[in-house]
C-alpha positions in Angstrom: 0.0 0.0 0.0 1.3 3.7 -1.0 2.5 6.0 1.5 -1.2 8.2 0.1 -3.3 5.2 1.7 -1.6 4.8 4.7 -2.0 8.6 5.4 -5.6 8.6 4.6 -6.4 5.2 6.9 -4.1 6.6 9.8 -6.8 10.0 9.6 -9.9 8.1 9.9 -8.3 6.2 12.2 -7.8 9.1 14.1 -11.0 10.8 13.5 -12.7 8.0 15.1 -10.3 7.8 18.0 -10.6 11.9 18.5 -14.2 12.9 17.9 -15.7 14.9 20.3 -16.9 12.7 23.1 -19.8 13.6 25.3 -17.5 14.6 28.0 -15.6 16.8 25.7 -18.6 18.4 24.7 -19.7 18.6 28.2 -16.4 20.9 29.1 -17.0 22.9 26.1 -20.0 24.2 27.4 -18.7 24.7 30.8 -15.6 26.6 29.2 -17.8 28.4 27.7 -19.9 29.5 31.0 -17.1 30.3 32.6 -15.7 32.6 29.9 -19.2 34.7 30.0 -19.2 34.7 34.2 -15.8 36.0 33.8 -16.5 39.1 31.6 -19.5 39.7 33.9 -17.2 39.9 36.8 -15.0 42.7 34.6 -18.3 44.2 33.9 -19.2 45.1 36.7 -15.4 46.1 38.1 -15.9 48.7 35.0 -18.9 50.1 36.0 -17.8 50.2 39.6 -14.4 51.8 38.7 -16.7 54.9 36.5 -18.8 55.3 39.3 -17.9 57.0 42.4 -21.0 57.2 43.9 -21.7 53.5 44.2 -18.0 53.5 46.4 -19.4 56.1 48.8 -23.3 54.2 49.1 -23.0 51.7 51.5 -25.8 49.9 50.5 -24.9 49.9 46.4 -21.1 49.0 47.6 -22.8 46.0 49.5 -25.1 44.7 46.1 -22.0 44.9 43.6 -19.7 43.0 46.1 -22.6 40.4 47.0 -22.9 40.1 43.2 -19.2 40.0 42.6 -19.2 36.9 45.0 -22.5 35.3 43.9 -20.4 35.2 40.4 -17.1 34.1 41.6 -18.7 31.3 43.7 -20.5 30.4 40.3 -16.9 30.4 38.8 -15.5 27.8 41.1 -18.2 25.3 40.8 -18.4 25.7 36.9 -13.9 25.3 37.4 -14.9 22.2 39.5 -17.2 20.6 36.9 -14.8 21.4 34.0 -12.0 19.6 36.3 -14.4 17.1 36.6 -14.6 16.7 32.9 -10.9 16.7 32.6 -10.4 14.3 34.8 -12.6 11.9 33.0 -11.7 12.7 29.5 -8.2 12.1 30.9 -9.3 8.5 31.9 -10.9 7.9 29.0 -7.7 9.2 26.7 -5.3 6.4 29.4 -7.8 3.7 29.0 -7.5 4.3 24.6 -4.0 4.2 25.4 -3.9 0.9 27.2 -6.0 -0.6 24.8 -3.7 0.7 21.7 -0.3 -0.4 23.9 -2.1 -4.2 24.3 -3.4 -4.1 20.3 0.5 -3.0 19.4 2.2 -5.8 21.1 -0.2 -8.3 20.0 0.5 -7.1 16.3 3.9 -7.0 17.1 3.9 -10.5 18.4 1.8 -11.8 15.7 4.2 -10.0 13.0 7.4 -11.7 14.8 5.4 -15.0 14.2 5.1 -14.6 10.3 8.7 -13.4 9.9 10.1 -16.5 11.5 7.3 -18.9 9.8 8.3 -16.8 6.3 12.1 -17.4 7.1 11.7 -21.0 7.8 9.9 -21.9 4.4 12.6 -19.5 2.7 15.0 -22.5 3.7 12.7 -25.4 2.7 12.0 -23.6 -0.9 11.0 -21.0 -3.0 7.8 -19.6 -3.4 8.3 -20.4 -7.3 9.5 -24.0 -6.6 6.5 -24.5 -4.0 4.4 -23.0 -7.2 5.6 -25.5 -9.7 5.8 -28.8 -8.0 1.8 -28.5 -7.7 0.2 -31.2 -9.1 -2.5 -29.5 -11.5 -2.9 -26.0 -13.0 -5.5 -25.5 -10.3 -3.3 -26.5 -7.3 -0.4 -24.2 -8.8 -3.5 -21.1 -8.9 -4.6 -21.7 -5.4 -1.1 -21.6 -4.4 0.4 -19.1 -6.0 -3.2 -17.1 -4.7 -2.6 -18.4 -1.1 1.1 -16.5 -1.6 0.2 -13.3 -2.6 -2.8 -13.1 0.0 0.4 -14.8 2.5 2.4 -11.6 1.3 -0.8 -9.2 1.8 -1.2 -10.0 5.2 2.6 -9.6 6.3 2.2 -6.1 4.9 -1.1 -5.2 6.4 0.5 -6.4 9.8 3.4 -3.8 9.2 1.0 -0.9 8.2 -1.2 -1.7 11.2 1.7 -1.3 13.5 2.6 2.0 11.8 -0.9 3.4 12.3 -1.0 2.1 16.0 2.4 3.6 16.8 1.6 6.9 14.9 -2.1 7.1 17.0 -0.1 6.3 20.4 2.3 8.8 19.8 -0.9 11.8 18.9 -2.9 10.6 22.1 0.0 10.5 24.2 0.9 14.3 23.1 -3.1 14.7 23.7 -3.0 13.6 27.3 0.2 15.7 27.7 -2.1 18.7 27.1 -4.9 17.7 28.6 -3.2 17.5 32.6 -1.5 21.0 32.0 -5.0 22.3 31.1 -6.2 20.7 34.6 -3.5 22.5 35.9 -3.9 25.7 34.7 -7.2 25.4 35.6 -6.7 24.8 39.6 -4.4 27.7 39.5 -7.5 29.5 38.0 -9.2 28.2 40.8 -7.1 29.3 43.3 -6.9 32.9 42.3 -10.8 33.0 42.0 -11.0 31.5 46.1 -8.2 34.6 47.2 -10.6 36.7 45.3 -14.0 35.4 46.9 -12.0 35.7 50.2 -10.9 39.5 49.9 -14.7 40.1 48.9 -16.2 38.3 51.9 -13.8 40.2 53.9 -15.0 43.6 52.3 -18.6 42.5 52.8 -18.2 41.7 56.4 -16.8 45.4 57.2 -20.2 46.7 55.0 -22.2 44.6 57.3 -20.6 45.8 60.2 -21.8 49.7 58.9 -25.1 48.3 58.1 -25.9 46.3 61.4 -26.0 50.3 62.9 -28.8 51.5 60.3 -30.0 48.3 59.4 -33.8 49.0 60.6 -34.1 51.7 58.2 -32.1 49.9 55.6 -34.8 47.3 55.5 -37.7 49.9 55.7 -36.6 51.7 52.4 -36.3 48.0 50.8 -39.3 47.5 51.9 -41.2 50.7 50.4 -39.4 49.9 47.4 -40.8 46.4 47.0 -44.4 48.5 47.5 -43.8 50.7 44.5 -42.4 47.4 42.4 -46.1 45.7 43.1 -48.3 48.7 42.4 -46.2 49.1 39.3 -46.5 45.9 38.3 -50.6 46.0 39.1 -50.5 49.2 36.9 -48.4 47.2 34.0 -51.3 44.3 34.4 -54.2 46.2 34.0 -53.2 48.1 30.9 -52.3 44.5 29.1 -55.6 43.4 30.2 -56.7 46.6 28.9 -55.0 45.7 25.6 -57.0 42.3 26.0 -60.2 43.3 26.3 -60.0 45.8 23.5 -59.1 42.8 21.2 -61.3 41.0 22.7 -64.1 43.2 23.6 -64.8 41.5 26.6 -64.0 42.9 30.0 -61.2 40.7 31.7 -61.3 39.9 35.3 -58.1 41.1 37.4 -56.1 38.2 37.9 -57.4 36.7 35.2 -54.5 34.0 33.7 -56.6 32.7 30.7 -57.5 35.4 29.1 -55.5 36.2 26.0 -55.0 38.9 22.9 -57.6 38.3 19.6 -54.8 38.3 17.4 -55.4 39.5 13.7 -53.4 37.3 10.9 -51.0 39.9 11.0 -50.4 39.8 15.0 -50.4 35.9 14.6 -47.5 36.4 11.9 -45.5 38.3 14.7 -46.5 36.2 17.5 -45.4 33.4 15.8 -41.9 35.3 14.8 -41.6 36.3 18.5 -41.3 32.5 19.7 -39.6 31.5 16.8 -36.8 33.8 18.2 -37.0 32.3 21.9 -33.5 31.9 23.0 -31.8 34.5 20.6 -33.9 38.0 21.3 -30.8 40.5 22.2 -30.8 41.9 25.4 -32.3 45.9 26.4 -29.2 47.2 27.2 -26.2 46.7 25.0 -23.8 46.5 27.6 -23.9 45.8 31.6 -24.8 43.2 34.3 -28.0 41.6 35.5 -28.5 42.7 39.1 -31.6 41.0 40.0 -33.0 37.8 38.0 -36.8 36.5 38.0 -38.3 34.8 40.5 -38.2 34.1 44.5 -34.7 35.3 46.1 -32.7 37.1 48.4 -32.2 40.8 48.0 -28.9 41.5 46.0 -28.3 43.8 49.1 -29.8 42.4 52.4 -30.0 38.5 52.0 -32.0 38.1 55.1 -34.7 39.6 52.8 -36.5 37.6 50.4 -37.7 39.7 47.0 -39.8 38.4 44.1 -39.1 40.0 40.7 -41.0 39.2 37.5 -38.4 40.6 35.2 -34.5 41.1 35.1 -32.9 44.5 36.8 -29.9 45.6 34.6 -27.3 48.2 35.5 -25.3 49.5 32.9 -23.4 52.9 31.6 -24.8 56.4 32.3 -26.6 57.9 29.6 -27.3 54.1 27.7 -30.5 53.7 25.9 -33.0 50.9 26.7 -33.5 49.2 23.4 -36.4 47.1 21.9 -35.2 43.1 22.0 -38.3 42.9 18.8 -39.8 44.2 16.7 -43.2 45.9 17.9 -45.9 48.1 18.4 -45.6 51.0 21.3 -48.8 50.2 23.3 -48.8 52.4 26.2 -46.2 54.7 28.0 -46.4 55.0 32.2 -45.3 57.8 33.7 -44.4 57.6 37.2 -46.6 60.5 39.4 -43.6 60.9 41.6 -40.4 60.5 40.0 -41.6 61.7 36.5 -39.8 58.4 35.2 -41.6 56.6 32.3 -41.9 52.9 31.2 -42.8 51.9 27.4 -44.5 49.0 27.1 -44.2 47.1 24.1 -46.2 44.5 22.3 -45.5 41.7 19.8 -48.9 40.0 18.9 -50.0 38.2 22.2 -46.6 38.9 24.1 -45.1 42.3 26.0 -42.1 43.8 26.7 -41.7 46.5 29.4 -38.9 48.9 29.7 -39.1 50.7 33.3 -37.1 53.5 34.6 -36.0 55.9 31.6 -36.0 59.7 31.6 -36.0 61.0 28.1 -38.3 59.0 25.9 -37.3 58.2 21.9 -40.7 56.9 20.9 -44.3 57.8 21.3 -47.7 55.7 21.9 -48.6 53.8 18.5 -45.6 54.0 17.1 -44.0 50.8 15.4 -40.3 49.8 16.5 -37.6 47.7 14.9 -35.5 45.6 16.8 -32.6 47.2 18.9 -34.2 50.3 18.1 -33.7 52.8 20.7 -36.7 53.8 23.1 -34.9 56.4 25.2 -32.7 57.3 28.0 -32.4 54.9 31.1 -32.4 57.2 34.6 -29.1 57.8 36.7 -30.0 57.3 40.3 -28.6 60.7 41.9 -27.8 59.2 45.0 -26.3 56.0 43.9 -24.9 56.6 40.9 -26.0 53.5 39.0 -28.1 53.3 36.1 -30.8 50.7 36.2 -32.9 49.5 33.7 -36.0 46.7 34.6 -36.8 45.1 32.1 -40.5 42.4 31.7 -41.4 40.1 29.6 -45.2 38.8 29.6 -47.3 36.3 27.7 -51.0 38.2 28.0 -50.7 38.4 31.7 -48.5 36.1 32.9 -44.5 36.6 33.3 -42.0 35.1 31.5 -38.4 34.8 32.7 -36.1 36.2 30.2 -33.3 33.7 30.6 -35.7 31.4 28.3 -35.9 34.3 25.5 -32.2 36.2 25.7 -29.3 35.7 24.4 -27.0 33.7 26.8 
């Protein structure tokens, strides 16, 4: 066989040997994870870094180094699962390795067998002379067959021994590589724990300021959950609003079954809404999510437990909120107190709210493209951090927007 073959049979060889296992895609993944909690971590050192405010606030200093460790903590154990995976793509890459070293030295020991068998009928005769003194024309064919496949075989032996060797040599260079990734990933690990360490230690002297004021601390949380719920009562009853005009039938205040009459056309954009679930970009091009949906401690004061039906994003001063779809401007809030406005967005049977922005870019009825900007997201004066809250609904109910962003 030409040097050509033996290439080509060593690659697919190889490609069998080497394609991504489930373990190796497993640690993809969780490379990848890690990757994106590490630029959150930078993401929020930048906007920390630009904003002086937040250093002086006792209470903002507390969320962003709460955050900071909720992130890191998520770092190690995502660095503990990738180890995980190294260690067993690692056994898995030894074990090929036995089994190659074991199929090696039998073909070695099988090839050692034909030389000396070949060597010792060299002596007896020729392969012509064992040809000729057949009996028949038909004896002298199988023999002379029984040769060449005889002569085959040796050299499919030797090739076979080549390609083993050549593998051994590519997988032992592989697991090489793979241990000093391991490595380099515990040191990776150890820097993260110093850093989660240094952060604890910064959020036990905040505590220690808090513990004094805490009462009041908890009161403003408090008053600011209020606000959140008769927000969110406002943002329900103009959707069911919304409904009942499609509809026109009056829906009931809680109501979870009532839905949007949706024209062919709204249908069309429903249906291109959901299609998108998973890749909708998110209302703030860059920054961190503060808050997520659901049940869970306040970012500040753990010992509180807040509910959120949508995500709270801090991000640069002066950033626009953006549209994550296309859509139709609905209705625009405007906080009594504060003067701040929400735009409420909607996209056939599904909304999108946009809370806490100053200077507006759109207007009631107008239709918006996707990313399209809707208008300035307020600077807290106090603070310094500029938060946008951003819902998603389906009619009525709540969506969490992990399922429908961008990782």
């Amino acid at each position: 066989m030409n040097k050509q073959n033996l290439l080509f049979s060593v690659f697919i060889l190889l490609f069998l040997l080497v394609t991504p296992s489930a373990t190796a895609q497993n640690k993809k993944t969780l490379q990848a994870k890690r990757i994106k909690l590490q630029r959150e971590i930078k993401e929020i050192n930048r906007l920390l870094s630009k904003n002086k405010k937040t250093e002086k606030n006792v209470l903002s200093r507390l969320g962003v180094i709460n955050k900071k460790i909720d992130v890191r903590q998520e770092i190690i154990q995502t660095i503990n699962d990738e180890a995980k995976a190294y260690t067993k793509e690692i056994k898995e890459n030894q074990a090929k390795i036995d089994s190659l070293k074991t199929q090696l030295k039998n073909l070695k020991n099988e090839y050692a067998k034909i030389v000396v068998q070949t060597y010792k009928n060299k002596n007896k005769h020729s392969d012509l002379i064992f040809i000729l003194s057949s009996n028949s024309f038909k004896q002298a064919y199988k023999r002379a067959l029984y040769m060449k496949q005889y002569t085959d075989y040796r050299k499919t032996q030797a090739k076979k021994i080549k390609e083993k060797k050549q593998i051994l040599e590519i997988l032992n260079d592989t697991l090489k590589v793979k241990k000093t990734e391991k490595e380099a990933l515990i040191a990776k690990k150890l820097q993260e724990t110093k850093s989660i360490d240094n952060e604890l230690a910064k959020q036990k002297e905040l505590l220690k300021k808090i513990k004094k004021k805490e009462r009041l601390y908890i009161s403003r949380i408090k008053k600011k959950q209020k606000q959140e719920r008769l927000f969110e009562r406002k943002l329900q009853s103009l959707i069911r609003g919304a409904i009942a005009k499609s509809t026109k039938k009056t829906v009931k205040k809680g109501s979870k079954k009532a839905s949007i009459k949706l024209t062919p056309e709204a249908k069309k954009l429903a249906d291109n809404f959901i299609a998108n679930k998973g890749k909708l970009p998110h209302p703030v091009a860059k920054g961190y999510v503060s808050r997520y949906f659901g049940q869970r401690r306040h970012e500040q004061l753990k010992k509180i437990m807040v509910k959120s039906n949508g995500w709270h994003y801090v991000t640069d001063k002066g950033s626009k909120a953006r549209a994550v779809f296309k859509g139709k401007v609905v209705a625009i809030m405007v906080d009594k107190k504060t003067k701040l406005k929400t735009v409420l967005l909607q996209h056939g049977n599904y909304f999108t709210a946009y809370k806490n922005l100053d200077k507006l870019l759109v207007k009631k009825g107008e239709n918006v493209s996707i990313k399209q900007e809707l208008g300035t997201i307020h600077t807290d004066k106090t603070t310094g951090k500029t938060k946008l809250v951003f819902a998603l609904l389906k009619n009525t109910t709540p969506q969490n927007p992990v399922k429908w962003l961008k990782p």
